[in-house]
C-alpha positions as CSV (number, residue, x, y, z in Angstrom):
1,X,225.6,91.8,224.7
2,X,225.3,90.7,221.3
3,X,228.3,89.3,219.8
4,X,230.1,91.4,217.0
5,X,230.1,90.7,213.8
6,X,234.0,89.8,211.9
7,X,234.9,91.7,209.1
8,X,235.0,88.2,207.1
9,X,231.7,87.2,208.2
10,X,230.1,90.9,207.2
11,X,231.8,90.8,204.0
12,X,229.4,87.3,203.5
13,X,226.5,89.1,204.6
14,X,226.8,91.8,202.1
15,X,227.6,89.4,199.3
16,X,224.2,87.6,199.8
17,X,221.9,88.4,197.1
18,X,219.4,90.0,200.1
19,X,215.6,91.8,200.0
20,X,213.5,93.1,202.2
21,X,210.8,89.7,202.3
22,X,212.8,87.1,201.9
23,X,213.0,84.4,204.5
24,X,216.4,83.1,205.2
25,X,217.9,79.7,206.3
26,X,221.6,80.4,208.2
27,X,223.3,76.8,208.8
28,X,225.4,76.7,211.5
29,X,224.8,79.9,212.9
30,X,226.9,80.1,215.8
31,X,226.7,82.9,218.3
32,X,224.0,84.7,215.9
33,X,226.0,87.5,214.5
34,X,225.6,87.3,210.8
35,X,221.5,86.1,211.5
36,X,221.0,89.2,213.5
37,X,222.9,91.2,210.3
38,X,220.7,89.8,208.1
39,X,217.6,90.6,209.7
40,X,218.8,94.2,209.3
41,X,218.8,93.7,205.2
42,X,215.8,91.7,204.6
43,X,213.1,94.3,206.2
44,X,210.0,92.4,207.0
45,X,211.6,88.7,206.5
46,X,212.4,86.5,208.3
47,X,215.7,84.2,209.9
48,X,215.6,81.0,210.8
49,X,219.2,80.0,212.4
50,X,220.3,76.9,213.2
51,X,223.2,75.3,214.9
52,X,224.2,71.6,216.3
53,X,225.3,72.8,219.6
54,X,223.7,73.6,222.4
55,X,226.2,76.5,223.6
56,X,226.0,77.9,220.3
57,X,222.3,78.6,220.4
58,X,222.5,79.5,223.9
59,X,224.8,82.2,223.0
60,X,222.9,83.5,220.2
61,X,220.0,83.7,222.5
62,X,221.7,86.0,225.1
63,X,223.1,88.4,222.1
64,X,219.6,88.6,220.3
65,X,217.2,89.5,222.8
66,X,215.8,92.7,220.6
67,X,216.0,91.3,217.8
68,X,213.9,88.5,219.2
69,X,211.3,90.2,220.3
70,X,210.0,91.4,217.0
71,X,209.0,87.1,215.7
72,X,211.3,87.6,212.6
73,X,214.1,85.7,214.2
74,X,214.3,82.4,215.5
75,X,217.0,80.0,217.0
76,X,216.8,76.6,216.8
77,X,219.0,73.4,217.6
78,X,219.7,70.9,215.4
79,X,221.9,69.4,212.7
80,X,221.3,70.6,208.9
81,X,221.1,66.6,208.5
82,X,218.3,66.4,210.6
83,X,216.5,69.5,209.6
84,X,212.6,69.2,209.1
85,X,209.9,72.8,209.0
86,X,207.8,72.9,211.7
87,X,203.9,71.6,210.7
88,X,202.8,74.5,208.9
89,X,206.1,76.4,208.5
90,X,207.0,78.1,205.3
91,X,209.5,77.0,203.4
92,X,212.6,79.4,202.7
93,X,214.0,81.7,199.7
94,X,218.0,81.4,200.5
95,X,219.9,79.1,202.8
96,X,223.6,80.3,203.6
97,X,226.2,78.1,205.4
98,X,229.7,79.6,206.6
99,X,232.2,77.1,208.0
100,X,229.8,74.2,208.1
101,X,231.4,70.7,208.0
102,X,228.8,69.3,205.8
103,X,228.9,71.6,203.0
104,X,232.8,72.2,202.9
105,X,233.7,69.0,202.0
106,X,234.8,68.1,205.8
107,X,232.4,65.9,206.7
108,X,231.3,64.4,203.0
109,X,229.4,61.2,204.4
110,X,226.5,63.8,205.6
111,X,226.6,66.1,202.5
112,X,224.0,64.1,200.6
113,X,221.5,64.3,203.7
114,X,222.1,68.0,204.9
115,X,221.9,68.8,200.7
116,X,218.2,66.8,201.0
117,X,217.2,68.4,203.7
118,X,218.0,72.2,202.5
119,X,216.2,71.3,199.5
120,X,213.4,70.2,201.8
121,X,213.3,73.9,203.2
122,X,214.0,75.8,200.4
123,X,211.5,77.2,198.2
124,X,211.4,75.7,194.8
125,X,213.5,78.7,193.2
126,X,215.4,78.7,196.6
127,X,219.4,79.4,196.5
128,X,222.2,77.6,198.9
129,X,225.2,79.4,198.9
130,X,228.5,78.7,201.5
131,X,231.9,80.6,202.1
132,X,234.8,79.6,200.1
133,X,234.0,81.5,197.0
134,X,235.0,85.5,196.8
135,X,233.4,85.0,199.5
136,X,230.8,82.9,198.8
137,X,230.1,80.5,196.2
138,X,226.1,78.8,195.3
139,X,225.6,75.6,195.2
140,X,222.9,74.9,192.6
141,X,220.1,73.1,193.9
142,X,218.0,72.8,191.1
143,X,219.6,69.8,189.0
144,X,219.8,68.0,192.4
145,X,216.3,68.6,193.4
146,X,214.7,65.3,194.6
147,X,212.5,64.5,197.9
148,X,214.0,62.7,200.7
C-alpha cells in the first residue's frame, strides 16, 4: 500500500513550479510519496527518485507498483554525491531535495559534490530547490555551473 503523503510534504509538492513534460530529479526520496505526487502533476514526465538507503527504495518500490508500470517513474539507489545518468539518459528540468543532509547544511563536507553532481543531471536551465523556505527555497545553479 502506498505510503501517504504529509501535509508538509504536499504543501512542497504544490509549491514546485510543476508541468506536464518536465522530468524531475527527487533527492532523497524516501518511501516514494511526494515522487508518486509528482508524477500526478507533470502529465507525460517523468521521476527519477533517488535515495541512499536500501529500505528506503525498497519501500517506495512496494507503494509504487501502478505507478511503475506506466516507465515514467523510476527508483534508484544511490547518494546525490555519487549520482551519474545512465549512458544515454536525459538529463533533468528540476531537482527537489526535502530533508536531505547534503543540501541543509548537515552534512556541508558533501555539499560541493552532491551540488556537482545535480548540476551534472540537470538540464542547462535546470532548477534545484530544497525545503526550508515557505516551503521551499532554489538554490541557483547557474553562477555555480561548472563540470565535475
Amino acid at each position: 500500500m502506498p505510503t501517504p503523503i504529509s501535509p508538509r510534504l504536499a504543501a512542497i509538492v504544490r509549491a514546485l513550479p510543476l508541468r506536464p513534460g518536465l522530468r524531475v530529479l527527487e533527492i532523497g526520496c524516501g518511501p516514494g510519496a511526494a515522487a508518486r505526487a509528482v508524477l500526478e502533476r507533470i502529465g507525460d514526465g517523468r521521476v527519477l527518485a533517488i535515495d541512499r538507503s536500501a529500505k528506503a527504495i525498497g519501500q517506495a518500490l512496494a507503494g509504487s507498483g501502478a505507478s511503475l508500470a506506466g516507465g515514467r517513474l523510476e527508483f534508484r539507489r544511490i547518494a546525490v554525491e555519487d549520482l551519474v545518468l545512465e549512458d544515454g539518459e536525459a538529463r533533468y528540468d528540476l531537482a527537489f531535495a526535502v530533508r536531505v543532509g547534503a543540501l541543509d547544511g548537515r552534512h556541508p563536507e558533501t555539499a560541493e559534490r552532491a551540488l556537482a553532481r545535480i548540476r551534472a543531471a540537470l538540464t542547462p536551465q535546470g532548477r534545484l530547490f530544497v525545503d526550508g523556505g515557505a516551503p521551499l527555497r532554489e538554490i541557483r545553479l547557474s553562477a555555480q555551473r561548472r563540470s565535475i
